[in-house]
C-alpha positions as CSV (number, residue, x, y, z in Angstrom):
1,X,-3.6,207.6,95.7
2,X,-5.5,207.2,92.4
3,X,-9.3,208.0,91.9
4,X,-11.8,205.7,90.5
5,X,-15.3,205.7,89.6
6,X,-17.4,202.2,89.4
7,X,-19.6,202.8,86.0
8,X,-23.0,200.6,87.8
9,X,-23.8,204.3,88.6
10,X,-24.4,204.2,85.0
11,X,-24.5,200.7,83.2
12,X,-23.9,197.0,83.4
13,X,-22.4,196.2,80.0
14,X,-18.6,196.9,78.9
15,X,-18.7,198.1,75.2
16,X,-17.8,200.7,72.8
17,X,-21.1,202.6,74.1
18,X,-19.1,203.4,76.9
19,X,-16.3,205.2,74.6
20,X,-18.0,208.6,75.4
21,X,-18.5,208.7,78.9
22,X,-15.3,207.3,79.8
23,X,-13.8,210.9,77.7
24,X,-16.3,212.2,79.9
25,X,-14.4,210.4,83.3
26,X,-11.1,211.2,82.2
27,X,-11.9,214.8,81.7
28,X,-13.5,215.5,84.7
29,X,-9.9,213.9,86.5
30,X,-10.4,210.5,87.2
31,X,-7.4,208.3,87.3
32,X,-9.5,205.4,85.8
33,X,-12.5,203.1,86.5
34,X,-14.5,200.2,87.9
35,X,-16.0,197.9,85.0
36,X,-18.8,195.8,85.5
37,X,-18.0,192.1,84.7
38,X,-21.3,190.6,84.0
39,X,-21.6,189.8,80.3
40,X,-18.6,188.8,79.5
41,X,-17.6,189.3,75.7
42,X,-13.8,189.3,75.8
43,X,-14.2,191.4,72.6
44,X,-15.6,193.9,74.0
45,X,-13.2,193.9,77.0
46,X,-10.8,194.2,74.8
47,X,-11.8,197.0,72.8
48,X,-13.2,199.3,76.0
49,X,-9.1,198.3,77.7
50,X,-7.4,199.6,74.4
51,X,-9.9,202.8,74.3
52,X,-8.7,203.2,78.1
53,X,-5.5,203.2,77.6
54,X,-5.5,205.4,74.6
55,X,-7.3,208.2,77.3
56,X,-4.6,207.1,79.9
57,X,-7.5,205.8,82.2
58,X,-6.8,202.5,84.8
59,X,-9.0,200.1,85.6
60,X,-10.3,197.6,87.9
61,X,-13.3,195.4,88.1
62,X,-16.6,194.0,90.0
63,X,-18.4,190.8,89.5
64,X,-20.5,188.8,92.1
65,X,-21.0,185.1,92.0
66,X,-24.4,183.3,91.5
67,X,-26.4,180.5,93.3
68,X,-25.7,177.9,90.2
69,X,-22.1,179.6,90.6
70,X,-20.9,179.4,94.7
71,X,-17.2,178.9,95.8
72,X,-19.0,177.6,98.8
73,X,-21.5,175.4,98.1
74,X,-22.0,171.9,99.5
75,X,-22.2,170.7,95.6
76,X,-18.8,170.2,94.2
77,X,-20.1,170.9,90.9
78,X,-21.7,174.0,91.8
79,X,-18.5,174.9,93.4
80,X,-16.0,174.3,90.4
81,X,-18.9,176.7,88.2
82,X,-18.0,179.2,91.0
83,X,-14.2,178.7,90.4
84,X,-14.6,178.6,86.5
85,X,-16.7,182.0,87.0
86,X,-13.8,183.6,88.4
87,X,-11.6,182.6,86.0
88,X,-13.5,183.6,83.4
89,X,-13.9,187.0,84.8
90,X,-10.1,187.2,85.1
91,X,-9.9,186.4,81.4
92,X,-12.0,189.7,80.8
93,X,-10.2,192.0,83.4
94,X,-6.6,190.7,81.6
95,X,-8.3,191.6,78.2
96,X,-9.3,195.2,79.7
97,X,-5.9,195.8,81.3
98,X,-7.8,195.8,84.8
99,X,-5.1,195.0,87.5
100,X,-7.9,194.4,90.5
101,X,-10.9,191.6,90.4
102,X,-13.4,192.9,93.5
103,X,-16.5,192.3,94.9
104,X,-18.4,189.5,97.0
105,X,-16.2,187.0,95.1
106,X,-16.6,184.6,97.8
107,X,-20.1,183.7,98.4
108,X,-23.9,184.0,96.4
109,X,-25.1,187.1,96.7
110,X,-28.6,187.7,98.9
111,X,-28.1,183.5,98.9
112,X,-29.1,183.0,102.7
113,X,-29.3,179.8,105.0
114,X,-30.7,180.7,108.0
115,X,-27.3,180.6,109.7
116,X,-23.9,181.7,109.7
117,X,-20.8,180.5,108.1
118,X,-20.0,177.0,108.7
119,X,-16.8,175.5,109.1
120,X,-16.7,173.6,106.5
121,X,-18.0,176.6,103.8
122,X,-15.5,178.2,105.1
123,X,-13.0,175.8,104.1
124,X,-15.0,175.1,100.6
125,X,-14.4,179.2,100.2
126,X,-10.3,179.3,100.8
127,X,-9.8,176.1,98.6
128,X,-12.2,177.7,95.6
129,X,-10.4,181.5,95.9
130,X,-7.1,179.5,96.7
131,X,-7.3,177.8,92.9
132,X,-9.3,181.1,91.0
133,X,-6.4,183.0,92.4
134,X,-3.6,180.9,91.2
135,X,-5.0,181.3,87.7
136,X,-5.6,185.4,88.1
137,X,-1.7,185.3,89.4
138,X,-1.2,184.4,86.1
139,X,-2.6,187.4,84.2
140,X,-1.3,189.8,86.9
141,X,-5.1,190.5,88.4
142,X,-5.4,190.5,92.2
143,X,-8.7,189.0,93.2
144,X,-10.0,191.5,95.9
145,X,-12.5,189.9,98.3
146,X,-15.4,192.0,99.5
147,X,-17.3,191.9,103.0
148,X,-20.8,193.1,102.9
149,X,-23.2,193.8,105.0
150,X,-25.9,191.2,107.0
151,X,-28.6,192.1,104.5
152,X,-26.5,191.2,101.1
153,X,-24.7,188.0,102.4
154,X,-23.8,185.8,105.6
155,X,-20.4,184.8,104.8
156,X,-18.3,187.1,105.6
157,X,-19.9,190.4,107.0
158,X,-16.9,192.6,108.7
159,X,-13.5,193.6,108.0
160,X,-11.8,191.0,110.8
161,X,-13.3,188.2,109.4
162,X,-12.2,189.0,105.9
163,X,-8.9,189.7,106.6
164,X,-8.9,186.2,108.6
165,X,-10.3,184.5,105.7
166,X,-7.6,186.3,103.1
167,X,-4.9,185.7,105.8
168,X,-5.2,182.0,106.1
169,X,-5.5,181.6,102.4
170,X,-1.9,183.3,102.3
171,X,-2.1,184.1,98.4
172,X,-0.2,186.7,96.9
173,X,-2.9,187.2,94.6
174,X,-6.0,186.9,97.3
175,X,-6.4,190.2,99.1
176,X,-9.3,192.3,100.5
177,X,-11.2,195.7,99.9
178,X,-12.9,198.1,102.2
179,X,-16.3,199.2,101.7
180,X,-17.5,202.1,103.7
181,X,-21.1,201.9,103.0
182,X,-20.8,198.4,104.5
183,X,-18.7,199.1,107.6
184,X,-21.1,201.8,108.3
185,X,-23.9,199.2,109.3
186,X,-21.1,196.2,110.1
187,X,-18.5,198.1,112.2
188,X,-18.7,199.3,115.8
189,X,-15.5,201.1,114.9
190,X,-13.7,202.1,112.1
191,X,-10.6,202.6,113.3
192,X,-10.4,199.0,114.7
193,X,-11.8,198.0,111.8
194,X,-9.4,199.0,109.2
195,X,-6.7,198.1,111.7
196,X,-7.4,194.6,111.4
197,X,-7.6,194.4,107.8
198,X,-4.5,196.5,107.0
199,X,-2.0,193.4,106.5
200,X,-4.9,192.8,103.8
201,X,-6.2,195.8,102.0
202,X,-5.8,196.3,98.6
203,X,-8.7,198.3,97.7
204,X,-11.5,200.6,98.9
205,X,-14.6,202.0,98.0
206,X,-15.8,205.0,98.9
207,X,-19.6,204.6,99.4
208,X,-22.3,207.1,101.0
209,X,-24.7,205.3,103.2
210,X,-27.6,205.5,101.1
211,X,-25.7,205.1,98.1
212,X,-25.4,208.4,96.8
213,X,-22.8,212.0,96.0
214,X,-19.8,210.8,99.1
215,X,-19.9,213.4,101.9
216,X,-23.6,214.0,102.0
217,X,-24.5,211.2,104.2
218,X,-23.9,209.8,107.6
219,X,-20.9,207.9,106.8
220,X,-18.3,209.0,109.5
221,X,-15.8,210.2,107.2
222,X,-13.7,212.0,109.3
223,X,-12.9,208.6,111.0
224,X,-13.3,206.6,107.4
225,X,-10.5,208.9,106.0
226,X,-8.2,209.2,109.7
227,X,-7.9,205.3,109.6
228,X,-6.6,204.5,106.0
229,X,-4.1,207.6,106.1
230,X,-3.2,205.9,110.0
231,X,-2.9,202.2,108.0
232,X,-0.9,204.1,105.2
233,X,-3.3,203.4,102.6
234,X,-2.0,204.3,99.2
235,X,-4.0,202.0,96.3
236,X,-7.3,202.7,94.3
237,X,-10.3,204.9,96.1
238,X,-13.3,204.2,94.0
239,X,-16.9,205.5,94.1
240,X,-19.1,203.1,94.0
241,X,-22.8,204.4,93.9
242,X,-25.9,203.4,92.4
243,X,-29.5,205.5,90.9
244,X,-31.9,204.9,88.8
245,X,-30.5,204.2,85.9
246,X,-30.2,200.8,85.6
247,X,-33.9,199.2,87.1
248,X,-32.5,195.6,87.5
249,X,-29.9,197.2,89.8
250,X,-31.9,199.2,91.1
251,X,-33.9,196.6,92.6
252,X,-31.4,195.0,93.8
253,X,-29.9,197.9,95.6
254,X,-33.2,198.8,96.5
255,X,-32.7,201.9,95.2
256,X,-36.7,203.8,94.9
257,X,-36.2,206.8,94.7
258,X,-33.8,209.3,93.2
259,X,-30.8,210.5,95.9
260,X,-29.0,212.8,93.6
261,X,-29.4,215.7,90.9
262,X,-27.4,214.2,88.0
263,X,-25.0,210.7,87.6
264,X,-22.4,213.8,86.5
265,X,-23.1,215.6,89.6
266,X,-22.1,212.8,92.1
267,X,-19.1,211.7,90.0
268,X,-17.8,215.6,90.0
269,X,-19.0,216.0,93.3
270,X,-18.2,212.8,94.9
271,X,-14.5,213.2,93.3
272,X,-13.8,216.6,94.7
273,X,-14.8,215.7,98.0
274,X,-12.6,212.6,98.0
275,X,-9.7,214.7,97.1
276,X,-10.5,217.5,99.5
277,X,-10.8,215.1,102.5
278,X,-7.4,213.2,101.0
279,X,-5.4,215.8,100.2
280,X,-6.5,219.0,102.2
């Protein structure tokens, strides 16, 4: 197993700002980190992946895609931005020596249409993660597709249909992640859940269900934890919380009001627990 931390609990940008706090991550026994691939300055990539490696830190990555940038759009312009996106993101997770592309890759995020999925975004969705994936195969990056809950998205909102969707792509470069603050609203249970998406899963974040320090929530852990050890689970656990500090993100978390002491007390915290509850 090897222990991540996503750094939106602390900041957007990938630069040499972060040279301090990722000393910080490594010293308090992280096995590497999330980065945020938003503005993406392959410069900068490159210098936070060499500074990495110098610490002996992984990585993988998050993006999102945009409304002028959807894989499943009607618009087959608005599509190939989607696609191009991607591969653009890949470009800066090749630069920072991340091995792991995640997120909500598939769809706009809080993009809604008053409906579900059809059949044929479904089909505009394999064939744009289909051609983005080809091109991440290429620099060694797995793009890891994220479910999320009702509230975020309407594409794909539980583990079964994600795995379906990964499955009938049938990339060796396509997979899927688990999110447990996600399946704790989407999933009636968990065991079923990760069940389904074993064939699949590549990746998991280990979320509280308000977003804050992992193991003091309502997340059903003991179940969260009983079913990946059951699906032999053995890739990246990641943290993935958010605060205060950032007040875009923030609002779009809708995060109001402070959940924790300190960023340094969850990422302490939050790692000991996943450890205890991994390896106790």
């Amino acid at each position: 197993m090897k222990y991540g931390l996503n750094l939106l609990l602390w900041t957007s940008d990938v630069n040499d700002s972060l040279f301090p706090l990722i000393d910080q991550i490594k010293g308090w026994g992280y096995d590497g980190v999330e980065l945020p691939v938003f503005d993406m300055n392959l410069t900068n990539f490159q210098a936070v992946g060499k500074r990495l490696q110098e610490v002996g830190l992984g990585s993988t990555a998050v993006t999102v895609c945009t409304p002028d940038e959807n894989p499943i759009s009607p618009d087959a312009a608005i599509r190939q931005a989607g696609i191009d996106r991607l591969k653009k993101a890949v470009d800066m997770c090749q630069a920072a020596g991340a091995t792991h592309l995640c997120g909500p890759i598939h769809s706009a995020l809080g993009e809604f249409s008053g409906e579900g999925a059809t059949p044929d975004e479904w089909k505009w969705g394999q064939e744009s993660l289909a051609k983005a994936a080809d091109y991440a195969q290429q620099a060694d990056v797995t793009l890891t597709v994220e479910y999320l809950n009702r509230f975020e998205c309407y594409f794909l909102n539980c583990a079964e249909d994600c795995a379906r969707f990964c499955r009938e792509v049938g990339h060796s470069h396509l997979k899927m992640m688990y999110d447990t603050f996600h399946a704790n609203i989407e999933e009636k249970c968990i065991n079923t859940a990760v069940k389904t998406c074993a064939d699949q899963l590549v990746h998991v974040h280990i979320s509280e269900n308000d977003r804050s320090t992992p193991g003091e929530g309502g997340v059903n852990w003991d179940a969260s934890f009983a079913a990946l050890k059951e699906a032999n689970y053995d890739g990246w656990m990641v943290i993935e919380a958010f605060g205060l500090a950032l007040p875009d993100l923030a609002a779009a978390t809708k995060i109001w009001r402070r959940m924790f002491p300190t960023e340094e007390y969850l990422a302490t915290e939050g790692l000991k627990f996943m450890k205890s509850r991994w390896e106790g």
